[in-house]
NUPAGU-114086 format. One record per residue (C-alpha): residue in three letters; x, y, z; residue number from 0. Coordinates in Angstrom, 1 decimal. Each point is the difference from the previous one (the first is absolute). Layout:
+-----+--------+--------+--------+-----+
:  aa :     xx :     yy :     zz :   i :
+-----+--------+--------+--------+-----+
: ala :      X :      Y :      Z : NUM :
...
+-----+--------+--------+--------+-----+
//
This chain:
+-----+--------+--------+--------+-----+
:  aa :     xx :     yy :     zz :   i :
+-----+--------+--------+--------+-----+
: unk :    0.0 :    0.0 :    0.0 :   0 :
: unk :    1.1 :    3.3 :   -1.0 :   1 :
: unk :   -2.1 :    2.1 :    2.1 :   2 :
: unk :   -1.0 :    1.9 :   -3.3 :   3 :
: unk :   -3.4 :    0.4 :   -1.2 :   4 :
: unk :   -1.7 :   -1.4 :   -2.3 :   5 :
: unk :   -0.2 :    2.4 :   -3.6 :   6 :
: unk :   -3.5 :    0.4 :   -0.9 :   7 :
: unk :    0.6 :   -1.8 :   -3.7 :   8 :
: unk :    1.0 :   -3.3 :    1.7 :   9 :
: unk :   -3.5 :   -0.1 :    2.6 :  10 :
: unk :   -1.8 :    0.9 :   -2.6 :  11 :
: unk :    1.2 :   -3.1 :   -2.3 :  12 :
: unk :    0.0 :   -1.9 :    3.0 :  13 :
: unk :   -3.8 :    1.2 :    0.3 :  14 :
: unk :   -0.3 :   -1.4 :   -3.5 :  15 :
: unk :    0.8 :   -3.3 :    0.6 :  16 :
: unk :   -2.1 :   -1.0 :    2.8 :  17 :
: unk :   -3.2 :   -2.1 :   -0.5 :  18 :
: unk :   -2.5 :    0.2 :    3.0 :  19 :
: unk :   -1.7 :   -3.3 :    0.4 :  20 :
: unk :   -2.7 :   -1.6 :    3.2 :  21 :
: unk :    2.2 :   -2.9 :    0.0 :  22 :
: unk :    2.6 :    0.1 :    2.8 :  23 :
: unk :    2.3 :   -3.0 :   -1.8 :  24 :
: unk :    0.0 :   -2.2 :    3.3 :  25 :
: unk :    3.1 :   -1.8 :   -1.6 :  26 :
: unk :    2.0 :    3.0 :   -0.2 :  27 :
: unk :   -0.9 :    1.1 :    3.9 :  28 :
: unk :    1.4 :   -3.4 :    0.9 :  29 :
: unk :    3.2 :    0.3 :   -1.7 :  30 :
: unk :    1.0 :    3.4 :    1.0 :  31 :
: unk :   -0.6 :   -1.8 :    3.4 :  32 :
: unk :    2.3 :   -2.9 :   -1.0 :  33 :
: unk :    2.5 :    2.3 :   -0.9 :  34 :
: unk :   -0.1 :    2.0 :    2.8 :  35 :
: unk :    0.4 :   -3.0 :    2.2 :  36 :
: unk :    2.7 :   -0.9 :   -1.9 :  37 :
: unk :    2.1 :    3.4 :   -0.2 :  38 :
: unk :   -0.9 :   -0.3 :    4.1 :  39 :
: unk :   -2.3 :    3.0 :    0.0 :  40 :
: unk :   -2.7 :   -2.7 :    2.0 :  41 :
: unk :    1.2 :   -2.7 :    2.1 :  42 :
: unk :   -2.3 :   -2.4 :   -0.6 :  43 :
: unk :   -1.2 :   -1.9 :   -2.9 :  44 :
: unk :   -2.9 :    2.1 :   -1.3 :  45 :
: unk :   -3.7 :   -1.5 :    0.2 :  46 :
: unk :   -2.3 :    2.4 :   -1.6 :  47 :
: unk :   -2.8 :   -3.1 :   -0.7 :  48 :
: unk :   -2.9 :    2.8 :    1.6 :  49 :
: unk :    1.4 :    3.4 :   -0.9 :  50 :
: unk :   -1.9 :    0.7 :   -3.5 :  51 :
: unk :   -3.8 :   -1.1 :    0.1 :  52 :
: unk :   -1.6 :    0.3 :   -3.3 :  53 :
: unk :   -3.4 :   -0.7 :    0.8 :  54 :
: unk :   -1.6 :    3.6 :   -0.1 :  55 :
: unk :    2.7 :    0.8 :   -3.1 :  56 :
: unk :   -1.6 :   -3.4 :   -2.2 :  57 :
: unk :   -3.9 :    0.5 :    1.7 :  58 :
: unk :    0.6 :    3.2 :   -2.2 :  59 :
: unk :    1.6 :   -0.7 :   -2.9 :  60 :
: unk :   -2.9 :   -2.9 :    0.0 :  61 :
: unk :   -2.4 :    2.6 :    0.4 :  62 :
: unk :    1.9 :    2.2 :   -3.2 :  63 :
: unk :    0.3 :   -3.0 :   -2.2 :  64 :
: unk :    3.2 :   -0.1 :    0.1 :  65 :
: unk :    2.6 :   -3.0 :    0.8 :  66 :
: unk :    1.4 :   -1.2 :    3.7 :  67 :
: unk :    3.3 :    1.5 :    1.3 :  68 :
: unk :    1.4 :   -3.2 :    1.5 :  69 :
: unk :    3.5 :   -0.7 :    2.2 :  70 :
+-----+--------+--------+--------+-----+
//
């Protein structure tokens, strides 16, 4: 880290880039998890079996017409 901000021309290409989405990609919660544990950042072995529930976020989609996020 530089300490330096940011120039406005490389946020707003950032900005550019980004695609909002309702699913919360389970899988990739877990790995940063993993990796964390890994790197040592958490001492133990990550269980994250409970910390997403998609039941509201499908009853919706359901409700839209639209397909199941699953984990």
């Amino acid at each position: 880290m530089s300490g330096k901000p940011l120039k406005p021309e490389v946020i707003k290409a950032a900005w550019a880039q980004l695609e909002f989405t309702v699913d919360p990609v389970p899988a990739s919660v877990l790995e940063g998890a993993q990796h964390a544990y890994a790197v040592g950042v958490l001492k133990k072995q990550p269980q994250l079996d409970h910390l997403i529930d998609l039941t509201l976020l499908n009853a919706l989609l359901k409700e839209r017409g639209k397909p199941a996020v699953t984990s």
